[in-house]
N, CA, C and O atoms as CSV, one atom per row, in Angstrom:
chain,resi,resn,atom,element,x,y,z
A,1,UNK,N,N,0.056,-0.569,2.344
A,1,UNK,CA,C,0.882,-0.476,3.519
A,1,UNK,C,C,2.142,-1.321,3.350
A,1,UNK,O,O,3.252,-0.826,3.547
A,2,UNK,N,N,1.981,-2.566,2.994
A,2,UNK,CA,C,3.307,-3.389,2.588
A,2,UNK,C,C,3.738,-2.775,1.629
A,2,UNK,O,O,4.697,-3.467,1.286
A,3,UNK,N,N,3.690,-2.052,1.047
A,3,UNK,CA,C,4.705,-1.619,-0.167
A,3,UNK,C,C,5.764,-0.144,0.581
A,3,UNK,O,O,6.963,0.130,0.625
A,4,UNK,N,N,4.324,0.565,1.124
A,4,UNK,CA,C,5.349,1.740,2.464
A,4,UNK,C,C,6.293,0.677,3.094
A,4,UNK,O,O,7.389,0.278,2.700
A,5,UNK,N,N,5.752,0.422,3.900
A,5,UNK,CA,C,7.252,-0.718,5.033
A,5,UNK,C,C,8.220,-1.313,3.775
A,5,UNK,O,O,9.353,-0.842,3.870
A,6,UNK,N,N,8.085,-2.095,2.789
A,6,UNK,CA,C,9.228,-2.478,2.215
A,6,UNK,C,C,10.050,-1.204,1.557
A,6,UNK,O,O,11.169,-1.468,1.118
A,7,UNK,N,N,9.559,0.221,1.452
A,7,UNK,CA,C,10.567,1.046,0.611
A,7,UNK,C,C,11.075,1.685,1.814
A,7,UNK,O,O,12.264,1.972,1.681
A,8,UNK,N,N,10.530,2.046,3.074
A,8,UNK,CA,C,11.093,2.629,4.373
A,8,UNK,C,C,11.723,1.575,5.020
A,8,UNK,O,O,12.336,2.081,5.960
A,9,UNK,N,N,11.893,0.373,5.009
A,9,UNK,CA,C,12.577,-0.429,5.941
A,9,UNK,C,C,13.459,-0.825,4.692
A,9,UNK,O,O,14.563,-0.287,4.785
A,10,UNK,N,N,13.361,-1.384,3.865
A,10,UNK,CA,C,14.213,-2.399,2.922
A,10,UNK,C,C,14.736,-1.911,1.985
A,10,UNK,O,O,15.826,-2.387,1.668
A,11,UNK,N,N,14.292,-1.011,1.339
A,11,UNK,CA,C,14.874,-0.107,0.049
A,11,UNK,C,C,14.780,-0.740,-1.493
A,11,UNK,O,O,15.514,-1.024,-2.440
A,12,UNK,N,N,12.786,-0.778,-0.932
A,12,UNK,CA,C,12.281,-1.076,-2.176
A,12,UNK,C,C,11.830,0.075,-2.675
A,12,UNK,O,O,11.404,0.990,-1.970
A,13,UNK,N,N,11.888,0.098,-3.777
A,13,UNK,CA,C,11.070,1.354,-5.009
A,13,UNK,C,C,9.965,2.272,-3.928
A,13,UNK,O,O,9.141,1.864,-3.110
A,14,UNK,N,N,10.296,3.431,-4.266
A,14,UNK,CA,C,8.477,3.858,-3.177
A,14,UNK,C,C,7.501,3.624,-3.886
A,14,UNK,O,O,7.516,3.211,-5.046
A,15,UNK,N,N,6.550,3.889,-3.196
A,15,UNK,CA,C,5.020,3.135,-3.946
A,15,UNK,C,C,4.433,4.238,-5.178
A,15,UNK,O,O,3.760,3.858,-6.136
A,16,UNK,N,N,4.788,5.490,-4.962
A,16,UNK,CA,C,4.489,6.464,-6.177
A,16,UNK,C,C,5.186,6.219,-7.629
A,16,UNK,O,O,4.910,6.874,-8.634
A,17,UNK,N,N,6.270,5.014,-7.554
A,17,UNK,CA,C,6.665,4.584,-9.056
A,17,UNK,C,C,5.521,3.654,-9.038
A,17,UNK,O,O,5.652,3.245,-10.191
A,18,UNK,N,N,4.524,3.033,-8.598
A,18,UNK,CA,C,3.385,1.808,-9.292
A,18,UNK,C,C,1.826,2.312,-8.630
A,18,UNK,O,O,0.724,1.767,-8.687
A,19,UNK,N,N,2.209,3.397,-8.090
A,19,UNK,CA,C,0.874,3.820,-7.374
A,19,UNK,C,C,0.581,5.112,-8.079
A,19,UNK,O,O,1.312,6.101,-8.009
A,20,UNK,N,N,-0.627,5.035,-8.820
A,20,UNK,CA,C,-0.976,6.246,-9.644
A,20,UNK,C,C,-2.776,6.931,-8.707
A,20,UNK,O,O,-3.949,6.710,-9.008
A,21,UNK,N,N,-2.300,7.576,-7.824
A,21,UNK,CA,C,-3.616,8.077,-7.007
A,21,UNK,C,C,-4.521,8.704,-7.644
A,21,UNK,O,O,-5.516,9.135,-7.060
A,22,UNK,N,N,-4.294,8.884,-9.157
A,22,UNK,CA,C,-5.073,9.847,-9.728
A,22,UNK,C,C,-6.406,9.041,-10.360
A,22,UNK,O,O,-7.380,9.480,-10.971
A,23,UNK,N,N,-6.105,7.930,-10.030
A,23,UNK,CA,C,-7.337,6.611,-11.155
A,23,UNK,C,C,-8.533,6.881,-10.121
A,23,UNK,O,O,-9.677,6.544,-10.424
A,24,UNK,N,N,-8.309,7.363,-9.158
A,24,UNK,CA,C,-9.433,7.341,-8.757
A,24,UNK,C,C,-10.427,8.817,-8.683
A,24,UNK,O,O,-11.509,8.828,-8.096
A,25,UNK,N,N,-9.952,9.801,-9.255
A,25,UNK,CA,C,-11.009,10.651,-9.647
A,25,UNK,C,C,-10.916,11.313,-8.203
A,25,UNK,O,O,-11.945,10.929,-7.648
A,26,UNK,N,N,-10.440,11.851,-7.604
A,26,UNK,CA,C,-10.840,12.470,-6.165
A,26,UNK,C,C,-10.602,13.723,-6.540
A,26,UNK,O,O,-9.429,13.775,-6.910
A,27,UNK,N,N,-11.295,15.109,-6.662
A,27,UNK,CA,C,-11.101,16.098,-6.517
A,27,UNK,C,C,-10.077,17.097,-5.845
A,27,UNK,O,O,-9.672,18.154,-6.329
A,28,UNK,N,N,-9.689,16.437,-4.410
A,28,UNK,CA,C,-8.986,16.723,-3.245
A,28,UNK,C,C,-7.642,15.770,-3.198
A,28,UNK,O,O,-7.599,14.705,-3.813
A,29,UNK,N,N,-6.827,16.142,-2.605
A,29,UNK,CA,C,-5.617,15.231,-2.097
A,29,UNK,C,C,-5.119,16.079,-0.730
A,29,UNK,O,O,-4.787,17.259,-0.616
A,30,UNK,N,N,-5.200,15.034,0.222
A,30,UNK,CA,C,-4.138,15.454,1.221
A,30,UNK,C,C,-3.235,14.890,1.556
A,30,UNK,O,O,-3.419,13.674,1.599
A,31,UNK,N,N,-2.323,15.206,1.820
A,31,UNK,CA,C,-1.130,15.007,1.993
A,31,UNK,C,C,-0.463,14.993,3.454
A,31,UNK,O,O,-0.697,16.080,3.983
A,32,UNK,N,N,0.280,14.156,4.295
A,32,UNK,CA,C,0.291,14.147,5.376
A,32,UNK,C,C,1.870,13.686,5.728
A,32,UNK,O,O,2.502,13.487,4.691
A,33,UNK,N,N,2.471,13.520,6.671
A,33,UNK,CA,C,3.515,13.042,7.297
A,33,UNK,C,C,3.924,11.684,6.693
A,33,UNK,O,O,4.900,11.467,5.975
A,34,UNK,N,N,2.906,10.735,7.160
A,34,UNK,CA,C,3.260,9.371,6.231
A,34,UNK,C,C,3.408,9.550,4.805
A,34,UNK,O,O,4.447,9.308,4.189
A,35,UNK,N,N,2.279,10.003,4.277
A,35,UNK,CA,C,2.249,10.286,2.399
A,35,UNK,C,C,3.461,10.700,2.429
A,35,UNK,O,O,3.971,10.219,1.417
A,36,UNK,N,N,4.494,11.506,3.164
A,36,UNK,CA,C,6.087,12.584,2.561
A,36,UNK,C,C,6.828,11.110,2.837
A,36,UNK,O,O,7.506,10.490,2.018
A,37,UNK,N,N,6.484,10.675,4.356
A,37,UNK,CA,C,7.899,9.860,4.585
A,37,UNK,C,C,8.481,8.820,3.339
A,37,UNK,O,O,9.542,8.924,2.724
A,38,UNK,N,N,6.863,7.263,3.116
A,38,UNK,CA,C,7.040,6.720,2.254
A,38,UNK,C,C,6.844,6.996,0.731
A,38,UNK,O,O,6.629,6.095,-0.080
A,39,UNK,N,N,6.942,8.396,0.391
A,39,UNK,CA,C,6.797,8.928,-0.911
A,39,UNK,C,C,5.862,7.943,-1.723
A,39,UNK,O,O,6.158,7.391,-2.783
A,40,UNK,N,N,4.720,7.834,-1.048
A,40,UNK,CA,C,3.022,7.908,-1.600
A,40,UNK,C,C,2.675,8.480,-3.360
A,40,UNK,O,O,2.109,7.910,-4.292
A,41,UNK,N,N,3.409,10.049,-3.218
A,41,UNK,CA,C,2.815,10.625,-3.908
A,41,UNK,C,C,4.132,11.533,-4.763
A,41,UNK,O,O,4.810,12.487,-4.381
A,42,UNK,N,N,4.131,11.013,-5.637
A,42,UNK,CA,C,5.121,11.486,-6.509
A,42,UNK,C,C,4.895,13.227,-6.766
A,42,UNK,O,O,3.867,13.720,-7.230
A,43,UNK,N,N,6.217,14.051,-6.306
A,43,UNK,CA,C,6.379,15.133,-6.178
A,43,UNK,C,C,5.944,16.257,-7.817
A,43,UNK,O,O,5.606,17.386,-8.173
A,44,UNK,N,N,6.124,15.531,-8.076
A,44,UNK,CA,C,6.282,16.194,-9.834
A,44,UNK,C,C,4.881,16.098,-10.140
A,44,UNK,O,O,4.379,17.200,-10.362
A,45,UNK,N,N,3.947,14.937,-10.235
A,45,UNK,CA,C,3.082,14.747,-10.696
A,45,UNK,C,C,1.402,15.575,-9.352
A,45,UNK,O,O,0.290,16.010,-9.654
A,46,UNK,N,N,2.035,15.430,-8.123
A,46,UNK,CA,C,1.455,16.384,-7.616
A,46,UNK,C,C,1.405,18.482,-8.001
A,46,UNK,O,O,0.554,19.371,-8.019
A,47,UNK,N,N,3.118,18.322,-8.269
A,47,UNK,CA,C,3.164,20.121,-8.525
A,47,UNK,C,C,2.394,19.979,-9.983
A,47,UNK,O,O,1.798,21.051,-9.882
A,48,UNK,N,N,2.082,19.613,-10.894
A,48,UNK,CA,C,1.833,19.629,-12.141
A,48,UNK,C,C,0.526,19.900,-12.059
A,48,UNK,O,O,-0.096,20.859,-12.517
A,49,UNK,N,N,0.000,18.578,-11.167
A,49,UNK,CA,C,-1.121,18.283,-11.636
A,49,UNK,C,C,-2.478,19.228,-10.604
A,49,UNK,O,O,-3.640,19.461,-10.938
A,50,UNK,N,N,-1.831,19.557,-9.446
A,50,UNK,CA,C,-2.829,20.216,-8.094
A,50,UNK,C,C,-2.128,21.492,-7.323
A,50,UNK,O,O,-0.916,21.655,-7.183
A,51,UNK,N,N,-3.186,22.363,-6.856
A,51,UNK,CA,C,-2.744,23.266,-6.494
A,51,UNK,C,C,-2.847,23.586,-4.831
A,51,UNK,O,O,-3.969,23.700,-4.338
A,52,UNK,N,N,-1.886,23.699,-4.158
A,52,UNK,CA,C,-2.139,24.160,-2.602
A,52,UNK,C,C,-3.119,24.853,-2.361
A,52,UNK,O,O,-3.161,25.970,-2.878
A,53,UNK,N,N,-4.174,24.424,-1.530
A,53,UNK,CA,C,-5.234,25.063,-0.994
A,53,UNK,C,C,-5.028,25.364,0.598
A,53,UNK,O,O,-5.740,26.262,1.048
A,54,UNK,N,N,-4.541,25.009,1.090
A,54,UNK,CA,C,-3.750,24.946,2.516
A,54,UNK,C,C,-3.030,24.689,2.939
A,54,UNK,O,O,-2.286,24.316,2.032
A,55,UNK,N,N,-2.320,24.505,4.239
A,55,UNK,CA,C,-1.035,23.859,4.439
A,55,UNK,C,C,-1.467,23.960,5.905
A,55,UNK,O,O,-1.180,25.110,6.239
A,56,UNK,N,N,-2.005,23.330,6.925
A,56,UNK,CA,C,-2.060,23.138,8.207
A,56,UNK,C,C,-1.247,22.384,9.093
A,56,UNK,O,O,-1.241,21.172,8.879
A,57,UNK,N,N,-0.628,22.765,9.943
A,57,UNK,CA,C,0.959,22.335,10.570
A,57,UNK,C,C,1.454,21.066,9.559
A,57,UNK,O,O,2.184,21.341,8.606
A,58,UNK,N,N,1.009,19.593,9.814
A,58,UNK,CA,C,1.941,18.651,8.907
A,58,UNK,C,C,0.911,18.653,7.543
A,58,UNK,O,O,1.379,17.927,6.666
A,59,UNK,N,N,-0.239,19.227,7.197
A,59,UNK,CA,C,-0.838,18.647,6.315
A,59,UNK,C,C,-0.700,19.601,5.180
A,59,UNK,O,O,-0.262,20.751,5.197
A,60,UNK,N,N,-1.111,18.972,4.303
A,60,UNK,CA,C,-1.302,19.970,3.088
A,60,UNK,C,C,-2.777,19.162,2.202
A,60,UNK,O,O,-2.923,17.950,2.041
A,61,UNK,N,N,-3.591,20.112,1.803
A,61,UNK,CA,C,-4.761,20.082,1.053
A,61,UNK,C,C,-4.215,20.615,-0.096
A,61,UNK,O,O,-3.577,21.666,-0.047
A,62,UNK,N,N,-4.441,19.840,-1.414
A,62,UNK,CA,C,-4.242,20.570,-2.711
A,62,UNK,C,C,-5.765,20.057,-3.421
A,62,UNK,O,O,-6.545,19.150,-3.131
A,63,UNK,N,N,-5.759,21.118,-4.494
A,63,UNK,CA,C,-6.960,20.529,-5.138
A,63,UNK,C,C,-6.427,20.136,-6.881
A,63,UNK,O,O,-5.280,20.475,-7.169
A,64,UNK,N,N,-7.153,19.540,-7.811
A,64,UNK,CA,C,-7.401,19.218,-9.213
A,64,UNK,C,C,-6.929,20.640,-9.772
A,64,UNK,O,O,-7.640,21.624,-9.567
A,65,UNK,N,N,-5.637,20.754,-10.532
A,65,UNK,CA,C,-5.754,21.952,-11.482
A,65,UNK,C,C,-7.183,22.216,-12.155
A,65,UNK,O,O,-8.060,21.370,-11.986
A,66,UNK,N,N,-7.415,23.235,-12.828
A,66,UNK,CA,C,-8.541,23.398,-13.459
A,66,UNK,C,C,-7.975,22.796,-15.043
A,66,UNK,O,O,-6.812,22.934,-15.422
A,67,UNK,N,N,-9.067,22.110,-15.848
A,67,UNK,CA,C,-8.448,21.465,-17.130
A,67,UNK,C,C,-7.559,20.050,-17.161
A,67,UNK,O,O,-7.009,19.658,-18.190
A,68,UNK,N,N,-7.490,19.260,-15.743
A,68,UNK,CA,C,-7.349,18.487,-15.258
A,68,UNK,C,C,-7.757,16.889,-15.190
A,68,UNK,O,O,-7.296,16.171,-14.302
């Protein structure tokens, strides 16, 4: 959370240059309003790596490419 508030208030680095969500093995990712604002989740490495399984008004569900 301190790393969101310092890149949305102060114009520190967003947290997806030192935050790698993938160490933790989760099958699923969702994606939400906060995850877009403080760029959580690096855009590139999401399209690469997971595929849209939904998109419900603000959310989005992607899952693990296959070979992943």
């Amino acid at each position: 959370m301190d790393a969101s508030i310092r890149y949305a208030w102060y114009g520190a680095p967003p947290p997806s240059e030192y935050y790698d969500f993938r160490v933790h093995g989760a099958p699923y990712l969702l994606i939400g309003d906060f995850g877009r604002w403080v760029h959580l989740y690096d855009p590139g490495v999401v399209e690469r790596d997971y595929e849209l399984c939904v998109s419900i008004g603000g959310y989005e569900l992607y899952r693990v490419k296959q070979g992943q």
